[in-house]
C-alpha positions in Angstrom: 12.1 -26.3 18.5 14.5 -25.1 15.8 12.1 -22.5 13.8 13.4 -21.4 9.7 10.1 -19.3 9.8 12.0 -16.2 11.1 12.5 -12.7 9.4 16.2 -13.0 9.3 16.3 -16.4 7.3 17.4 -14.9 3.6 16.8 -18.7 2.0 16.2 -18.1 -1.5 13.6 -20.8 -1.1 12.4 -19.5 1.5 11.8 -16.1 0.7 10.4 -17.0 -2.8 6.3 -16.6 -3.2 4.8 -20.0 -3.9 2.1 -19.8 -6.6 -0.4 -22.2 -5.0 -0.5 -20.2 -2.0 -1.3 -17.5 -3.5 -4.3 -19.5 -5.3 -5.7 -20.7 -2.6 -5.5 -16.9 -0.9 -7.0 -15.5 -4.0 -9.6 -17.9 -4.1 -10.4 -17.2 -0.5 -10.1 -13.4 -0.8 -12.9 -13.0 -3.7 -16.1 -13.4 -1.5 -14.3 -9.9 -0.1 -14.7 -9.0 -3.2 -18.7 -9.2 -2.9 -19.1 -7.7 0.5 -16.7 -4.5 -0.9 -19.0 -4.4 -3.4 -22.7 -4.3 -1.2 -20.6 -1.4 0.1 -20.0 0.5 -2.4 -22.7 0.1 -4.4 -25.1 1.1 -1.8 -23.5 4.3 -1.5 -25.1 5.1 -4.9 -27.9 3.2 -4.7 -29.3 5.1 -1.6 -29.7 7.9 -3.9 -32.3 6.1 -6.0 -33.7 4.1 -3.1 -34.5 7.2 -1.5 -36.2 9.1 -4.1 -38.0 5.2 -5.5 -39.5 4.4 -2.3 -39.9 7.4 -0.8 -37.5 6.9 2.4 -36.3 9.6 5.1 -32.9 10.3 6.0 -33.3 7.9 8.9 -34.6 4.9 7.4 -31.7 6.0 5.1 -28.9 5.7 7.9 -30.5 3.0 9.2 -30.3 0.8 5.6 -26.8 2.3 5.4 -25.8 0.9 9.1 -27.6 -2.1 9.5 -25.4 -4.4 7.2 -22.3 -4.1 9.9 -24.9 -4.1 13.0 -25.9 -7.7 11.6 -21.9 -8.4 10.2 -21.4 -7.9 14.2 -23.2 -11.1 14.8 -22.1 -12.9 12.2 -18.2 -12.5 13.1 -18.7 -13.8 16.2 -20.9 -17.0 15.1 -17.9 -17.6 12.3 -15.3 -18.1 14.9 -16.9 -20.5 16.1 -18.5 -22.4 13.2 -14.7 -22.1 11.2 -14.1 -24.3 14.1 -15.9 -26.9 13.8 -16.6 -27.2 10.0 -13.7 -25.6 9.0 -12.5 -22.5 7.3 -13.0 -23.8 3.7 -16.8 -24.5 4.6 -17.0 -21.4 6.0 -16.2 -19.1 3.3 -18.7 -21.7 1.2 -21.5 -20.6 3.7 -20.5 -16.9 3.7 -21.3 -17.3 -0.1 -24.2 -18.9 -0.1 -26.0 -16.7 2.7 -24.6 -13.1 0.2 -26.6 -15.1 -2.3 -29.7 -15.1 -0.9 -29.2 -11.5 0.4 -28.5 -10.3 -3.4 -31.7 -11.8 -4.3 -33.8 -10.1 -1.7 -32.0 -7.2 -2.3 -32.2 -7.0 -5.9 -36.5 -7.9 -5.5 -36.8 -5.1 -3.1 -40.3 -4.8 -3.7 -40.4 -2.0 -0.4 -38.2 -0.7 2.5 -39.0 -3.9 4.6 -37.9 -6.3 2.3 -35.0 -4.5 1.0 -33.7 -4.7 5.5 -34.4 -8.0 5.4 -31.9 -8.7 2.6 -29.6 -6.1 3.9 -29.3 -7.9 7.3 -29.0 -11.1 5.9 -25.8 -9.8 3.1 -25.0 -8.7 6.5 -24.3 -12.0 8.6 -22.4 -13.2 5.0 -20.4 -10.2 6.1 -19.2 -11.0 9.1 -18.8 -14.6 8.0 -16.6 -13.4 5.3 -14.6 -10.9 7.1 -13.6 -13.3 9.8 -12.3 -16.3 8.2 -11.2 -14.7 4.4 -7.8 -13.1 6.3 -7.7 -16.4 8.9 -7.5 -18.5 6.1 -5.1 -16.8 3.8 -2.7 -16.0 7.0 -2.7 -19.8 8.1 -1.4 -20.8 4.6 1.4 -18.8 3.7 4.8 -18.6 5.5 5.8 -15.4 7.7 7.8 -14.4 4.3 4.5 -13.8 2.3 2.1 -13.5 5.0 1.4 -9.7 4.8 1.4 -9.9 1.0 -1.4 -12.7 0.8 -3.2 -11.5 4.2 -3.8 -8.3 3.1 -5.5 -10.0 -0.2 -8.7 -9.7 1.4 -8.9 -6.1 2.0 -7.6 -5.3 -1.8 -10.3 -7.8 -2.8 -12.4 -5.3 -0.6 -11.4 -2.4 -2.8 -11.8 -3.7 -5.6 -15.7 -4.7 -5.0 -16.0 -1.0 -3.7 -14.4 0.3 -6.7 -16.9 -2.3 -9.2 -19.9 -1.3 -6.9 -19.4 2.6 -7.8 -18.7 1.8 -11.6 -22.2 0.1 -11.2 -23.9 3.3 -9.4 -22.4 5.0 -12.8 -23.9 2.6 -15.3 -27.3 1.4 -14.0 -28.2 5.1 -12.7 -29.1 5.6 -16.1 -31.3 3.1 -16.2 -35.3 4.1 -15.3 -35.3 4.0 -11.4 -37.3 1.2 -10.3 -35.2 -1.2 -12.6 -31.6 0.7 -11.9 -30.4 0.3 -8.3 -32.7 -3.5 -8.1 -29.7 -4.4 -10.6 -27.4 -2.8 -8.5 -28.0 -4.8 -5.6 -29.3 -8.3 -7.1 -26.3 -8.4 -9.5 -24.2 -9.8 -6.4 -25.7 -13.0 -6.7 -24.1 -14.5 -9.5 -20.5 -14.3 -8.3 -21.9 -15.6 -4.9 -23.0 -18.4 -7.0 -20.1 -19.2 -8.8 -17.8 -18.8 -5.3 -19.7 -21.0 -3.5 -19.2 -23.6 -6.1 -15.4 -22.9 -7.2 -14.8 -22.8 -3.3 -15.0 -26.1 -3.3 -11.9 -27.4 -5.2 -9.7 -25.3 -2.7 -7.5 -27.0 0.2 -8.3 -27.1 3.7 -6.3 -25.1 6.2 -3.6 -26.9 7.4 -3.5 -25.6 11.2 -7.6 -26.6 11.1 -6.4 -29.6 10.0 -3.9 -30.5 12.6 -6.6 -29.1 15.1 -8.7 -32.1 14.4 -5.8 -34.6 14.4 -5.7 -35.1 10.5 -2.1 -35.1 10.2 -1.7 -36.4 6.9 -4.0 -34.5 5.0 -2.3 -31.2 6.7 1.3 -32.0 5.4 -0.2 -33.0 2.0 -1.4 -29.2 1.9 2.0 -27.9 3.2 3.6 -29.8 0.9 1.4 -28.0 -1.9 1.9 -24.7 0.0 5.7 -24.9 0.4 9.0 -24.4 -1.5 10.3 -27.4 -0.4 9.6 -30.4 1.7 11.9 -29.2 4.4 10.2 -25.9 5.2 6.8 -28.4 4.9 8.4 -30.5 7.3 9.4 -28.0 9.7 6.1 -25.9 9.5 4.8 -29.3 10.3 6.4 -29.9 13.2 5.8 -26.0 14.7 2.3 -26.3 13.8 2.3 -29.7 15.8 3.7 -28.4 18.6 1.9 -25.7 19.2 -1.5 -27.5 18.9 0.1 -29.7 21.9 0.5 -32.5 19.4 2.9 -35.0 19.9 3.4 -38.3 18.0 5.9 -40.4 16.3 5.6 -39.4 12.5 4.0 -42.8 12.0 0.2 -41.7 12.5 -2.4 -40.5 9.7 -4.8 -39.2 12.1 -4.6 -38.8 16.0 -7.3 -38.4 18.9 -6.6 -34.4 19.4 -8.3 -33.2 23.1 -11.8 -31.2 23.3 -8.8 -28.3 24.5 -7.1 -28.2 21.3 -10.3 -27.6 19.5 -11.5 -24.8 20.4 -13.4 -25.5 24.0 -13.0 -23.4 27.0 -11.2 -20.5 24.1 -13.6 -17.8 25.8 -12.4 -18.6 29.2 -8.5 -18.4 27.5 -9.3 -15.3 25.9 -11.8 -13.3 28.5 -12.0 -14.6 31.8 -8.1 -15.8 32.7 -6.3 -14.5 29.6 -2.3 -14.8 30.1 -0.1 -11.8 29.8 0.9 -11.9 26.3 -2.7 -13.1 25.5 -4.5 -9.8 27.3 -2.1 -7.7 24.9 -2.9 -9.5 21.8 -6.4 -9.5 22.6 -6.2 -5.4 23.2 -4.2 -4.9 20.2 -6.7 -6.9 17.8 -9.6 -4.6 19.6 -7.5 -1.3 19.6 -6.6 -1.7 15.7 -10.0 -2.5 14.8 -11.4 0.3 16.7 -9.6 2.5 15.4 -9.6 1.4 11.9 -13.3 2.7 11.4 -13.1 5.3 14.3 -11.1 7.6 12.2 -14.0 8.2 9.5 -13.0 6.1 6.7 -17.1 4.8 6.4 -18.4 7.9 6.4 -15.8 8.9 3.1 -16.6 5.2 1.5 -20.5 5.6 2.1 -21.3 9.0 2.1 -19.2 10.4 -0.4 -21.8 11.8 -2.8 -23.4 13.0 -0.3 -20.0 14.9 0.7 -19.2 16.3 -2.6 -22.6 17.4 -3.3 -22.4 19.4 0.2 -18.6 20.6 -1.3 -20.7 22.0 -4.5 -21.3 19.2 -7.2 -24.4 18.8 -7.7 -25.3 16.8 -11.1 -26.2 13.1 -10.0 -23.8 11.7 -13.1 -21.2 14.0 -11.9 -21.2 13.1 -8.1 -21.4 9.0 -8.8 -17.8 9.5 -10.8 -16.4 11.4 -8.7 -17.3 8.9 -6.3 -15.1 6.3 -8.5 -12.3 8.3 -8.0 -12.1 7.4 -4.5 -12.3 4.0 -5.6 -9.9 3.3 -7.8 -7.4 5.9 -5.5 -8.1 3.0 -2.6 -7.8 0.4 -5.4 -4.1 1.8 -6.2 -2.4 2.8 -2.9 -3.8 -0.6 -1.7 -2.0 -2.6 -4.4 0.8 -0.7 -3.4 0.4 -1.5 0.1 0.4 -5.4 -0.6 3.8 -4.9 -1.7 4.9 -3.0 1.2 3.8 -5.1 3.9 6.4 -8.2 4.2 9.0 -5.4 3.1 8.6 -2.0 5.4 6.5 -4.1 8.3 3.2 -3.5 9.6 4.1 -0.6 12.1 6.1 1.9 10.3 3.0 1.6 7.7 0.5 2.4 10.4 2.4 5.2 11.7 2.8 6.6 7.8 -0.9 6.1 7.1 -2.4 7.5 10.5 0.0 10.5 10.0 -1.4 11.4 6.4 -4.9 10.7 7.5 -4.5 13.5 10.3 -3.5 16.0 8.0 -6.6 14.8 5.3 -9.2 15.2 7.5 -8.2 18.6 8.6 -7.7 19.8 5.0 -10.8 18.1 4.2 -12.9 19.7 7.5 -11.2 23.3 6.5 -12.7 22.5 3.0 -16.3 21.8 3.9 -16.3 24.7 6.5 -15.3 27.5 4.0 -17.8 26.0 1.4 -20.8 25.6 4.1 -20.4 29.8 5.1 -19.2 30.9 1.4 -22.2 33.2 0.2 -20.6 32.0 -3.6 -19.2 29.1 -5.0 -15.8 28.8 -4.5 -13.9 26.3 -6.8 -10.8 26.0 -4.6 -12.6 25.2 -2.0 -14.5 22.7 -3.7 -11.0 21.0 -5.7 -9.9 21.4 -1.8 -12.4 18.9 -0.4 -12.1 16.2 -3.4 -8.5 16.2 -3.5 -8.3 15.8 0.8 -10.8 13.3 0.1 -8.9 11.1 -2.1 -5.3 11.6 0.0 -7.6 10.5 3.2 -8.6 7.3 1.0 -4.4 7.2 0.1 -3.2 7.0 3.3 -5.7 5.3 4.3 -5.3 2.5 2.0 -1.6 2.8 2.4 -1.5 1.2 5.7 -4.7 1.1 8.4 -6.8 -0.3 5.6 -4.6 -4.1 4.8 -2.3 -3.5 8.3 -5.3 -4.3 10.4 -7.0 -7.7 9.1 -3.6 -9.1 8.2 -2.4 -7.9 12.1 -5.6 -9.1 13.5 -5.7 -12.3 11.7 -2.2 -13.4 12.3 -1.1 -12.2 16.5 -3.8 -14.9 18.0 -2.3 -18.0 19.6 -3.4 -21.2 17.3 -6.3 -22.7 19.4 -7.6 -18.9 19.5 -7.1 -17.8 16.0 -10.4 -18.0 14.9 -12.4 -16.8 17.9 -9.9 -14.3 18.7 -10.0 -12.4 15.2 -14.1 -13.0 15.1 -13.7 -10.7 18.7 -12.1 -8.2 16.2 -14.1 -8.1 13.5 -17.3 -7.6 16.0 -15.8 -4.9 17.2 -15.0 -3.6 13.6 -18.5 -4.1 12.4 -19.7 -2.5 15.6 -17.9 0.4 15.1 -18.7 0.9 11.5 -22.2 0.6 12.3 -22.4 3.2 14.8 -20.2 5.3 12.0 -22.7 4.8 9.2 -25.4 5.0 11.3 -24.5 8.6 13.3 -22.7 10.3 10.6 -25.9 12.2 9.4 -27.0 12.9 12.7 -23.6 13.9 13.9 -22.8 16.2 11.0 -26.6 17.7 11.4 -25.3 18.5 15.1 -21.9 19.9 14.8 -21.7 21.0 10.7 -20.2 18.5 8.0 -16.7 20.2 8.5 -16.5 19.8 12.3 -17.0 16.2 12.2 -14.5 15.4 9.8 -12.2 17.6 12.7 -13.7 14.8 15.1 -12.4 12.1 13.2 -9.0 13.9 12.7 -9.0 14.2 16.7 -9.9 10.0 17.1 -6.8 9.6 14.6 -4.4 11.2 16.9 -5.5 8.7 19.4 -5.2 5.8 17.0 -1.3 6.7 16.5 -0.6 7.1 20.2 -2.2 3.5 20.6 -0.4 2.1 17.7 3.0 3.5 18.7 2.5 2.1 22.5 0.9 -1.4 21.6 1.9 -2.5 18.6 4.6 -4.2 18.2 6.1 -4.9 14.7 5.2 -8.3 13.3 7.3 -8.8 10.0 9.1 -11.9 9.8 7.3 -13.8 13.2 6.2 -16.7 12.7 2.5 -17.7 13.3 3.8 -19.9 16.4 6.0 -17.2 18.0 3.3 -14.6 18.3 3.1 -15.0 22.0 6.6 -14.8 22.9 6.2 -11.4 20.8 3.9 -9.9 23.1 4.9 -11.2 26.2 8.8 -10.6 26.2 9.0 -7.8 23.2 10.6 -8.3 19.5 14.2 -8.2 20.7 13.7 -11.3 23.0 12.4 -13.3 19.7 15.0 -12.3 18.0 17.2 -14.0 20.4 14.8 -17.0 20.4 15.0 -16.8 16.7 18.9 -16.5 16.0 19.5 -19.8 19.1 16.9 -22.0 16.8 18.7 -21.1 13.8 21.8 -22.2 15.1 20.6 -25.3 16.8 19.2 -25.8 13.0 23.0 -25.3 11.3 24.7 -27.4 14.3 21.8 -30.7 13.7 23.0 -30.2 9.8 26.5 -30.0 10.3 26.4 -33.1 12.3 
């Protein structure tokens, strides 16, 4: 099959951003925006929930946690349900179940109430997470992929960023009113998504999975330069869904196979050899993404810098925006990055200047905890570690892994595969959330930041050793990646492109 989605094609066409594309990712990416934003503004809100409804620190980890232990379930049910209904549909449920979880959480008439609406935001979670970076990867071409797959995660940052600004103005409201407004608030862009979702286009790799051939190179057209690369994205798409007809067909009968049956058997019980290493790399970099602390920073961080020696509630919450909008800005950057530097040199960057962080950041903490006086360096110390953890964080780790995870997985495996990942994500940022008071209770705020320095030494061993770089590889050639290595498809890549120029010379 002669492929022109390669990194080495230098097309102007080709290379060029198409606008609609980038619509229909945008569109996708803002019910991230939401679920950034339950994140963040909990953070703050815990504060006031604590002190309103009278709430121990376990009940407090537990409120903190639970969102991702119920995001855990979600993920996996939104592989398969983006399956059947398709990924469009699915980002209109995901909004529509963070709706009603903004409205129980914004009642919150007491601590049982406010779970139940915290586990339900939760499954939206999951849901969203899963199929946001799914669908924004199965639109765009290998050129733009990193750029609009790693739309999501900004989007992420952004309702993180909003949800501290909101800690800041509704703390000073009187506190049974304040952090309710914090939390219902979410509804009404859940609202207006779940509505606006609507008028976006299908994807068309879901849409050749269920034989609708016309309607999926109607959307290619929309979401190409040029009918040629819609044509030839087409016709790899076609292929590997196991699709083969004549051109002259709207709609064809596509097997049970194609669809998504018998993909846990395929991805768990007799995986192939390229398959197995996709499948540990999506786990590995999701792991490790939340593994190395970044929860504890997002969540926790008044908590943090009240430990490190402020102490004024008005004075922690903006600090707390400052770790915002740092992850807002080196994330932006990062967009820009992606499709340029590749995904692996900016995981290597990022967990290099997260190792040093954390241990500035443990040092920090540690002289503060046994200082018999307030010491302000110690103190600017721990703040500024803080925000060059969130940098480097959001330099790489933070987009790298949903726009990795969402775009290594085989076709027919896509969506199940990546909901595997973002269980494991959820898992792990649950236990995070969940342990950090404990842990820091049991080995001092300063040694568990040293922990997490330790688990990102072993996140850039894994990354070096399993995984490969990405740029440029078309959705379709993602196997032959992992099973033969990047110079074999570049081989692969440089024969189609001159099978391509001999078919046009004749």
């Amino acid at each position: 099959m002669v492929s022109m989605e390669n990194g080495d094609d230098q097309s102007p066409n080709l290379s060029k951003i198409n606008k609609y594309s980038v619509a229909c990712a945008v569109v996708a990416s803002m019910i991230s925006i939401i679920f950034g934003y339950d994140t963040g503004v909990m953070s703050g809100a815990m504060i006031f929930i604590k002190e309103d409804l009278l709430i121990n620190d376990t009940q407090v980890s537990v409120l903190a946690g639970i969102l991702n232990v119920c995001a855990l379930f979600g993920s996996l049910a939104a592989g398969r349900t983006s399956d059947y209904i398709g990924r469009r549909y699915t980002i209109c449920l995901a909004s529509v179940i963070f709706l009603l979880g903004s409205v129980l959480m914004g009642y919150g008439p007491n601590y049982a109430l406010l779970m139940t609406g915290r586990c339900t935001a939760g499954i939206g979670v999951g849901f969203a997470l899963m199929v946001a970076p799914v669908y924004s990867a199965e639109i765009s071409s290998p050129k733009t992929r990193g750029f609009l797959s790693s739309l999501p995660e900004l989007c992420i940052s952004i309702g993180v960023l909003t949800g501290y600004i909101s800690n800041f103005i509704f703390g000073k409201m009187t506190l049974k009113i304040g952090w309710r407004l914090m939390l219902g608030i979410a509804a009404i862009p859940s609202l207006i998504l779940a509505v606006g979702i609507l008028k976006m286009p299908e994807s068309p790799r879901w849409l050749i999975l269920q034989g609708r051939l016309k309607d999926a190179r109607d959307v290619l057209l929309q979401v190409s330069n040029t009918p040629e690369e819609a044509d030839q994205r087409f016709c790899e798409i076609k292929i590997a869904a196991g699709i083969v007809d004549d051109g002259s067909c709207d709609v064809v009968k596509v097997s049970d196979n194609c669809k998504g049956h018998g993909v846990w058997k395929e991805l768990l019980v007799h995986p192939t050899y390229a398959v197995r290493r996709i499948l540990l790399a999506a786990v590995g970099i999701h792991f490790f993404q939340h593994a190395t602390g970044i929860e504890a920073v997002i969540l926790y961080s008044p908590r943090i810098f009240r430990m490190a020696g402020v102490h004024k509630k008005s004075k922690l919450l903006l600090a707390t925006i400052g770790v915002g909008v740092t992850k807002v800005i080196f994330i932006i950057t990062s967009t820009f990055l992606l499709d340029r530097t590749g995904r692996r040199k900016l995981l290597l960057v990022s967990l290099s200047g997260m190792f040093v962080a954390l241990v500035l950041l443990g040092t920090g903490l540690t002289i503060v905890q046994h200082a018999s006086h307030e010491m302000l360096w110690a103190l600017a110390l721990c703040i500024g570690s803080t925000y060059l953890f969130v940098a480097f964080f959001a330099i790489g780790l933070c987009p790298v892994t949903w726009v990795y995870a969402s775009e290594i997985f085989p076709l027919k495996l896509r969506a199940q595969g990546a909901g595997i990942g973002v269980a494991v994500n959820r898992m792990i940022n649950a236990l995070v959330s969940i342990s950090f008071i404990p842990l820091y209770k049991a080995i001092t705020i300063g040694g568990s930041f040293f922990f997490f320095a330790g688990m990102s030494v072993l996140a850039l061993v894994f990354f070096y050793f399993f995984c490969p770089e990405t740029k440029g590889v078309n959705l379709e050639d993602m196997e032959l990646l992992f099973r033969d290595g990047r110079k074999a498809w570049k081989e692969h890549s440089n024969k189609s492109k001159l099978e391509l120029h001999t078919i046009s010379k004749a």
